[in-house]
Structures are given as structure tokens and as C-alpha cells.
VMD Tcl script that draws the C-alpha trace (Angstrom):
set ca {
  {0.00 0.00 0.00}
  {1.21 3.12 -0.92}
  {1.90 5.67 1.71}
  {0.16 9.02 0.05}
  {-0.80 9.68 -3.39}
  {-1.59 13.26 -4.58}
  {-4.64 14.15 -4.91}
  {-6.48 14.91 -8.64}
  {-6.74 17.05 -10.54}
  {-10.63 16.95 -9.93}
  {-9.91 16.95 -6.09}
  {-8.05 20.04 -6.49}
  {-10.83 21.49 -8.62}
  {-13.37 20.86 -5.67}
  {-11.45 22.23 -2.70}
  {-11.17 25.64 -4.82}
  {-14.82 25.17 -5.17}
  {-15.45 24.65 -1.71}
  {-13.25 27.25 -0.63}
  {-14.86 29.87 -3.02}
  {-18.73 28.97 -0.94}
  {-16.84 29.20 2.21}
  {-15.59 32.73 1.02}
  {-19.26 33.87 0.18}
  {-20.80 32.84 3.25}
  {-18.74 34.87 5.06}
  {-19.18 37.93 3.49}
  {-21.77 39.03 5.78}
  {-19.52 38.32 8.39}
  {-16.85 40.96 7.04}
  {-19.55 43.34 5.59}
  {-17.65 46.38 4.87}
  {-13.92 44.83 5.11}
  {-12.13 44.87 1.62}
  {-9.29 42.74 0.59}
  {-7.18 45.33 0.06}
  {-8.24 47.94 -1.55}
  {-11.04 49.80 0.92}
  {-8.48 49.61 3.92}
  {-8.54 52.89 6.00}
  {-10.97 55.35 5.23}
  {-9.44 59.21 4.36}
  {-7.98 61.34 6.66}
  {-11.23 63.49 6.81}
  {-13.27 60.36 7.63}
  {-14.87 60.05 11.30}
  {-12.21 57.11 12.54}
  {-11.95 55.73 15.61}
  {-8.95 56.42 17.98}
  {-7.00 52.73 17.46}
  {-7.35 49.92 14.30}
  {-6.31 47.02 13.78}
  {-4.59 45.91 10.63}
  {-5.19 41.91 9.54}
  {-3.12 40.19 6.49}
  {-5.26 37.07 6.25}
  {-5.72 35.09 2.60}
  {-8.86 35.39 0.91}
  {-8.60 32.67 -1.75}
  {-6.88 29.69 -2.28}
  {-6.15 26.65 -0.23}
  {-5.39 28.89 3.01}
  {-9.03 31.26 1.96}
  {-11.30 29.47 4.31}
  {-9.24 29.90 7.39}
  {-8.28 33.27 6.16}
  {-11.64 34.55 6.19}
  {-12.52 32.93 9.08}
  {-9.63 34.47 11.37}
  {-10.77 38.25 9.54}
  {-13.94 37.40 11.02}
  {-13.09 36.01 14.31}
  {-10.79 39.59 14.63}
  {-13.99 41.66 13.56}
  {-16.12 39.99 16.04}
  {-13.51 40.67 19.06}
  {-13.33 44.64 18.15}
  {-16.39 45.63 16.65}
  {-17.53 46.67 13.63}
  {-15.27 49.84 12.26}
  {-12.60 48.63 14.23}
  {-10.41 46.72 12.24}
  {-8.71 46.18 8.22}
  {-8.15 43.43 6.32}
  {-5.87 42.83 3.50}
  {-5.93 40.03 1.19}
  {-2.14 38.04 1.13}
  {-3.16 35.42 -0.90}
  {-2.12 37.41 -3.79}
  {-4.99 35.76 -5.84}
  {-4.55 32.26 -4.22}
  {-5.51 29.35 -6.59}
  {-6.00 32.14 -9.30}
  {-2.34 32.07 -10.09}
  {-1.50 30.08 -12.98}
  {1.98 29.13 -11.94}
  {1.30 27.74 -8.45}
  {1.87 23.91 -7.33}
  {-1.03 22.43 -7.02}
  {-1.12 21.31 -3.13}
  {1.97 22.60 -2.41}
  {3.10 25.60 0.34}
  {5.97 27.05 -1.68}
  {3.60 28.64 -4.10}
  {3.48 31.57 -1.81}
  {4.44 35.21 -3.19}
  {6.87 36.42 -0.65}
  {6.50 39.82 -1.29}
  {3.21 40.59 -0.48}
  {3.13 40.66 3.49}
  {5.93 42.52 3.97}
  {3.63 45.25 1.40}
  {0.66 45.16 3.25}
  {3.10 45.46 6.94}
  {4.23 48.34 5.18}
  {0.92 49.59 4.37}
  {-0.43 49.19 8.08}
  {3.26 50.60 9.34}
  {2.81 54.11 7.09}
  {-0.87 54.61 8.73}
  {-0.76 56.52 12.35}
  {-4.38 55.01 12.73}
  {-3.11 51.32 13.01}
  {-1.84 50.45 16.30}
  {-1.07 46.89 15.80}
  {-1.66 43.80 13.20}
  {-2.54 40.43 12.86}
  {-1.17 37.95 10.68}
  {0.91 34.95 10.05}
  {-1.61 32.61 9.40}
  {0.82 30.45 8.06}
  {4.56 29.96 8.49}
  {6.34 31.00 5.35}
  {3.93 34.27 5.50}
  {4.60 34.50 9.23}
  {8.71 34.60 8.60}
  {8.24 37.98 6.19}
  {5.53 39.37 8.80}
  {8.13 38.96 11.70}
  {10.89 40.13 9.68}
  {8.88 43.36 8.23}
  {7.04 44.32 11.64}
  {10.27 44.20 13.46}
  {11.63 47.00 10.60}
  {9.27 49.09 11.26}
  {8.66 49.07 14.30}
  {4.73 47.95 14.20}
  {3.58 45.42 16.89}
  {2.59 42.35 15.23}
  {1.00 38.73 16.57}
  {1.46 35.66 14.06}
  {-0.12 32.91 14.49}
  {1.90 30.76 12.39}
  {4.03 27.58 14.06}
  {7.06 27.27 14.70}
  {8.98 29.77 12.48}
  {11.93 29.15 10.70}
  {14.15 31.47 13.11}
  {13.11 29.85 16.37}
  {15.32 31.70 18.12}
  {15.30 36.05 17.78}
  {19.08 36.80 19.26}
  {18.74 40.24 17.87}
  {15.56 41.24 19.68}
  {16.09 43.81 22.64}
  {13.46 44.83 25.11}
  {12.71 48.01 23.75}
  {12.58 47.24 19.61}
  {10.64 44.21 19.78}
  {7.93 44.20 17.66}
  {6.64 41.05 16.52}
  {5.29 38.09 18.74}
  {3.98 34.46 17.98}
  {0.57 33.10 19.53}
  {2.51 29.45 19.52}
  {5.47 28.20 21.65}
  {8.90 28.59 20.92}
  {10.79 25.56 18.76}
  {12.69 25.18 22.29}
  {9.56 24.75 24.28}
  {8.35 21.93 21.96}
  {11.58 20.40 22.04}
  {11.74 20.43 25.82}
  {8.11 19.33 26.01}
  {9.00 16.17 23.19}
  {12.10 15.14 24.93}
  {9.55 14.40 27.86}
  {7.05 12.63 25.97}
  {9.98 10.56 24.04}
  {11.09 9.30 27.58}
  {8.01 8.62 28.94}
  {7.05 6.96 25.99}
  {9.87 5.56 23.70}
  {12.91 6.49 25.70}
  {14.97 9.10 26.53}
  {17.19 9.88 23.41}
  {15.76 12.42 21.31}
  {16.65 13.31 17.57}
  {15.44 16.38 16.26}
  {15.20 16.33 12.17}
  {14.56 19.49 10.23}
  {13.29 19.28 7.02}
  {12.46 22.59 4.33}
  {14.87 24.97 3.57}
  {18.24 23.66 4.00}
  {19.73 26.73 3.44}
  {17.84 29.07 5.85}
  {18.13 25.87 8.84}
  {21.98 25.86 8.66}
  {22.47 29.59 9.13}
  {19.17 30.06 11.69}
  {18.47 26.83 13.52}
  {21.45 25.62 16.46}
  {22.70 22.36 15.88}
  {21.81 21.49 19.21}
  {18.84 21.80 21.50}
  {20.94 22.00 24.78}
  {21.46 17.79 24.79}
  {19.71 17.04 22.15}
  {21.06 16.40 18.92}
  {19.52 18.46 15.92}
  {20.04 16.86 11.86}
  {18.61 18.45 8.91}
  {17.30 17.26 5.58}
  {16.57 18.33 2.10}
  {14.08 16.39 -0.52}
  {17.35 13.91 -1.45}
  {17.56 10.35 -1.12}
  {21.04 10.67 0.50}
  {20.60 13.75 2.70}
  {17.32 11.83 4.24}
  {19.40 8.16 4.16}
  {22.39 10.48 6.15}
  {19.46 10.71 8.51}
  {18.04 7.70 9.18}
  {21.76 6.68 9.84}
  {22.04 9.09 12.75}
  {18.51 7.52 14.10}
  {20.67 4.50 14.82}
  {21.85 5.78 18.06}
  {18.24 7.33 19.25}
  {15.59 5.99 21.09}
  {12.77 8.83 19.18}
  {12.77 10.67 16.02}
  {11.21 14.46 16.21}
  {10.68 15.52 12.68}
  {10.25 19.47 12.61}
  {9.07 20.37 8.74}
  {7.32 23.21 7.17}
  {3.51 23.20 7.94}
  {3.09 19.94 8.96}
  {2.44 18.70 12.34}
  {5.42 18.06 14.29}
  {5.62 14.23 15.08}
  {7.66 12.45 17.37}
  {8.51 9.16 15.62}
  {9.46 5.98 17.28}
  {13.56 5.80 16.19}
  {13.25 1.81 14.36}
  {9.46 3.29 12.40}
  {11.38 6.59 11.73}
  {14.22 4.43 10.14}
  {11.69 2.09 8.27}
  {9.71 4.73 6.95}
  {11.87 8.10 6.33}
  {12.96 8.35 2.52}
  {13.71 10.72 -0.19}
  {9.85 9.78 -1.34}
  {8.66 10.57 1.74}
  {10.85 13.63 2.51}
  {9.65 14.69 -1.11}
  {5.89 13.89 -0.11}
  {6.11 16.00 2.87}
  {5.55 19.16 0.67}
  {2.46 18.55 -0.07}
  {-0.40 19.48 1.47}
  {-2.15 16.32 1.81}
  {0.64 14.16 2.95}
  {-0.54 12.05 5.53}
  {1.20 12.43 8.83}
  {1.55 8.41 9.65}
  {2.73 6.19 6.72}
  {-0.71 3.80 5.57}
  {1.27 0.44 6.95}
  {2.53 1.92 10.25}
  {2.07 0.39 14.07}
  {-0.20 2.59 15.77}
  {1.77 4.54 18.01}
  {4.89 4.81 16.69}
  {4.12 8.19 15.69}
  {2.71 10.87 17.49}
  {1.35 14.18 16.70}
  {2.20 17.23 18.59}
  {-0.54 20.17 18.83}
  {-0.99 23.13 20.81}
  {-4.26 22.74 22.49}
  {-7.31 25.04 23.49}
  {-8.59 24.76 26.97}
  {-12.02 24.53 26.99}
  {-14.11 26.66 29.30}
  {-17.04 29.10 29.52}
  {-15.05 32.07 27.40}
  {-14.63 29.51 24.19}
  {-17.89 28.12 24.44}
  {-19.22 32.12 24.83}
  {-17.16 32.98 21.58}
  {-17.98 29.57 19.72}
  {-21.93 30.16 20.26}
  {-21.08 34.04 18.96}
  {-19.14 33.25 16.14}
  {-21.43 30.65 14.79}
  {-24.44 33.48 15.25}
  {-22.25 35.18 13.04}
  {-20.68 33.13 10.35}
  {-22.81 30.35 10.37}
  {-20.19 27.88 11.59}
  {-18.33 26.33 14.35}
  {-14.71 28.02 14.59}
  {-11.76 26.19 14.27}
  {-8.65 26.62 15.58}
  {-6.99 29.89 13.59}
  {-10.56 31.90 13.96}
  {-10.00 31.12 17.92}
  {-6.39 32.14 17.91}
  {-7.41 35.63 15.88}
  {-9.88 35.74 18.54}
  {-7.62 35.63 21.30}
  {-4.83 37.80 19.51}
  {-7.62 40.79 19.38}
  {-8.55 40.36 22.94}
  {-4.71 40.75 23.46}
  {-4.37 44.21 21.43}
  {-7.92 45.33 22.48}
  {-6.79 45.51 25.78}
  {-2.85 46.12 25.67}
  {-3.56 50.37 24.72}
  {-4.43 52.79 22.02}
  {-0.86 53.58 20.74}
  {2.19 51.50 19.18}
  {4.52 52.10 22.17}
  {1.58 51.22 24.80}
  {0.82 47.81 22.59}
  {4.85 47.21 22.89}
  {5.00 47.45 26.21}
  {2.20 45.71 27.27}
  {3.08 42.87 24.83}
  {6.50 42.61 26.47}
  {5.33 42.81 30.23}
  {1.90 41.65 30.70}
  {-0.08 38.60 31.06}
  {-3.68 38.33 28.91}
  {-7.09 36.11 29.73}
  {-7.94 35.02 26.78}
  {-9.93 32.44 24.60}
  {-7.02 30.87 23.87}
  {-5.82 30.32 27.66}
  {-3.80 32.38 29.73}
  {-1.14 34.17 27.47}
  {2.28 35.58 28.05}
  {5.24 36.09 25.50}
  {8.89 35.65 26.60}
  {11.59 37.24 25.70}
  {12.21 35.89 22.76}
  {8.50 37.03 21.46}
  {7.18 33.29 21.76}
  {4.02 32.46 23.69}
  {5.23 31.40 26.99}
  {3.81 28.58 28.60}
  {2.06 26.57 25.31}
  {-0.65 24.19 26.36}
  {1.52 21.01 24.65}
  {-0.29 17.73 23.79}
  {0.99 14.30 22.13}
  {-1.65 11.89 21.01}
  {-1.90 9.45 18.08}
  {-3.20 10.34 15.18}
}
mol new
graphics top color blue
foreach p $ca { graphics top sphere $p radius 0.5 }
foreach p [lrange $ca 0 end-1] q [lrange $ca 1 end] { graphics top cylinder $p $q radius 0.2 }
display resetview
């Protein structure tokens, strides 16, 4: 049995379809957002004091959740309140893109629109990041310019901001750090497989070697590109490891049993995991020898509250990036009404929020993650 095939063409053609209704049916939601090109009204329009800026996609694979994070932010600040623009750059509409892949993505459209939202007194703050490899130019862009920014993309490709300083930091991350999940999958490894940990890397080879440390204070950290012998290298190393953690763009961390990581981790499948479908545990695997690692969401009377709202609303349950937008609003609704108050209060305080209890460390990273491993 083969371990993932890619999905059709006709597949592909229904997603985009479903993604398109999705889109519609929340257009009530976001009456009078634009994409892009209604964003701030003039200077001698009646505004309100603060905005919020939001680069979310509005087409394309990423669309749905797009839309539904713009709408989750809208109903945490009220109508007139907040901004969106689109950073799909036309999503599924661009002729050149591979189908189900992530690297399809037009890099220079976030750090635009952060630029837009930085040049406007108005916005106090932004929301983005949706997804990694638009979170990275976010980070990089709202750091610039000094605009306080929340992603809520995972696990970034610079886990680790050596640069930032207490007074210029600008962008945080609703997720935990790459060390925090380490720490937390070093634990579950012992308690589970035993207590040597491998961490693989797979994506960009060339942006791990210069921004990823090749060691996780004891724990080992190996990289890998889409070639058989870079991924054979790998499964080498796994020899002398009791667990596998394989780190790669957009997918779900998993913590792999070392002798299932060994069987199973190939050029194919190193190649497969750049797809958006790829499944997570190989069809012929043991269940449990791989487990997925997620942030949770506590559940409690403040999600339920938002949940029953938001469907009210959009006419939908939310998932999990419309409940992280949430709780990223409720964070800049209540951290001040300029870009040095939202700084601050980023940096030094603690939030309630939908999400959970939220505060960032130093190195802008949510601190204290609610970590889970369970098998897929």
C-alpha cells in the first residue's frame, strides 16, 4: 500500500470550489472589510482612535481559514474597528502555483501590506501569520518598522530572535517557541519511547543551517533536504536514538518511534512532505509509533461564549486559527491605544484570553504553550 498519493486534478478542482462557498458565506460576516483595496478610510473620515490591521488570505487553499480568522478579529473589536488585506495574492488564481503545495506563496506581499499598516498613524497593531512561510516575512517586516505584530503561524523558521532587545521588539507568535516543543518532546519521548531524542529538520536547507542551532541543549539536531542521500544520512544518525522528532514546514510536528522513523523516512517521503495532503503516519505503520504534537485550546465558559457568537455570526463552528485571531484581538484590544503602549504591554503583561492564559517571553514566543501528544 502506498503511503500518500496526490490528490487529482478533480480533487483540487473541488477544494477551490469549496473554498470559493466558504468565502461567500462569510461575506456578511466581514460586511464592509475589503481585501485590500477599501483599507482605512481618508484622513477626513470620522475614525476611531486605534485599528487594527489583519493580512489574512482570501482565496486559495489557506481562503477558508483566512476569512474565518478576519472574522473572528472583527467579532472581538467591533464593527469599524479593524482592516483586512488580502495576502493570498490571488490564491488558486495564479496560474503558476503547485497544485497542493506551500511554496507557491508570493513572498512579497506581506511585507507590502506590513508596510501599508506601518505608514498609517491610525493602526496600532496587526494580525497575521496565518501560516509559516507568510509569518517569517511578517516577523521580519514588523520588526523593521517598528509595528507590533502577533502571528499565528508555528514554529517559524528562526526559532530563536538573538537580535531582539526589550525596547525594539515588535513582533510576537501566539505558539510556543521551537525550544519549548523540544523540551516538552524530549519528555514525551522518555516517557514513551525512551529518553534519546533526535530532532530532524526538514524545508529549507539553506535558511536551517544559518538560523536553527545544531543542538537543542542535549539534544542532537540533523537536517534534511528532498534527497535520497541527505534523508538516508538521517536515518543513519537515528541508529543511536531511542525517538525521532521531525520538525518540517507546515506539517504537524511528530515524534517518531527511532526503528518506524528508520523504516519509513525516505527521499519519497521527505519529497511527499511538501504537499499538502501528505498524511502524517505512513498507511502500513504500528499505531503509536508516531505521534502528533498540537498546541491545544482549553475549553471553558469564554470559548464556548465565543464559539456560540461566532457561529451566530458566520454560520459555523470556529476552528482553531478563527480562535487564535480571537484571542490575539482580545490581546491588542486591551494592551492600549498607541504602538509604544501595545509594545509594552506585549513585552510585560499577562492576557485572559480564549485561547488560555497568554504571556510572551523574551524571545516574542508564547510562553507557557498548552503542549499535547496523542496518536493520530
Amino acid at each position: 500500500m502506498r503511503e500518500h498519493a496526490a490528490p487529482p486534478a478533480a480533487a483540487g478542482a473541488v477544494r477551490r470550489f469549496a473554498t470559493a462557498l466558504l468565502g461567500l458565506a462569510l461575506l456578511g460576516a466581514l460586511s464592509g472589510l475589503d481585501a485590500g483595496t477599501r483599507a482605512v478610510p481618508s484622513a477626513g473620515a470620522q475614525a476611531p482612535a486605534a485599528w487594527i490591521g489583519v493580512e489574512m488570505p482570501a482565496a486559495g487553499d489557506d481562503g477558508g481559514a483566512g476569512l474565518a480568522a478576519s472574522a473572528a478579529v472583527q467579532l472581538a473589536v467591533g464593527p469599524g474597528r479593524m482592516v483586512r488585506r488580502d495576502s493570498s495574492n490571488g490564491g488558486f488564481l495564479n496560474p503558476h502555483r503547485d497544485e497542493g503545495s506551500d511554496n507557491d506563496v508570493d513572498r512579497r506581499v506581506a511585507p507590502a501590506i506590513v508596510a501599508a499598516y506601518a505608514s498609517d498613524p491610525r493602526i496600532v497593531a496587526m494580525i497575521g501569520g496565518l501560516r509559516r512561510n507568510v509569518g517569517d516575512a511578517d516577523a521580519a517586516a514588523a520588526e523593521a518598522r517598528g509595528l507590533p505584530a502577533i502571528l499565528l503561524a508555528r514554529w517559524s523558521r528562526t526559532p530563536e530572535r538573538l537580535s531582539r532587545t526589550p525596547s525594539g521588539a515588535s513582533a510576537f507568535c501566539l505558539c510556543a517557541s521551537p525550544r519549548r516543543l523540544v523540551a516538552f518532546a524530549r519528555g514525551a519521548a522518555r516517557a514513551r519511547f525512551g529518553p534519546r531524542l533526535l530532532v530532524v529538520l526538514v524545508g529549507e536547507a539553506g535558511a536551517l543551517r544559518a538560523q536553527w542551532p545544531r543542538r537543542f541543549d542535549p539534544v542532537p539536531v540533523a537536517r534534511v533536504d528532498a534527497s535520497a542521500p541527505a534523508a538516508e544520512a538521517v536515518r543513519r544518525r537515528a541508529a543511536g536514538a531511542d525517538a525521532v522528532l521531525v520538525i518540517a514546514d507546515e506539517r504537524p510536528p511528530a515524534l517518531w518511534r527511532s526503528a518506524a522513523f528508520r523504516r519509513w523516512f525516505s527521499g519519497e517521503y521527505v519529497r511527499r512532505l511538501g504537499h499538502r495532503d501528505y498524511l502524517l503516519v505512513p498507511a502500513a505503520a504500528r499505531r503509536g509509533d508516531v505521534l502528533a504534537l498540537r498546541e491545544t485550546i482549553p475549553d471553558g465558559p469564554a470559548r464556548r461564549d465565543f464559539a456560540r457568537r461566532f457561529r451566530e455570526a458566520a454560520g459555523y463552528l470556529p476552528g482553531p486559527e478563527a480562535t487564535r485571531a480571537y484571542a490575539a484581538a482580545q490581546i491588542l484590544r486591551a494592551s492600549g491605544s498607541d504602538r509604544a503602549s501595545v509594545r509594552r504591554a506585549l513585552r510585560d503583561r499577562r492576557f485572559d484570553t480564549v485561547a488560555g492564559p497568554v504571556r510572551f517571553d523574551t524571545d516574542g514566543y508564547r510562553d507557557g504553550s498548552q503542549l499535547a501528544a496523542a496518536v493520530p
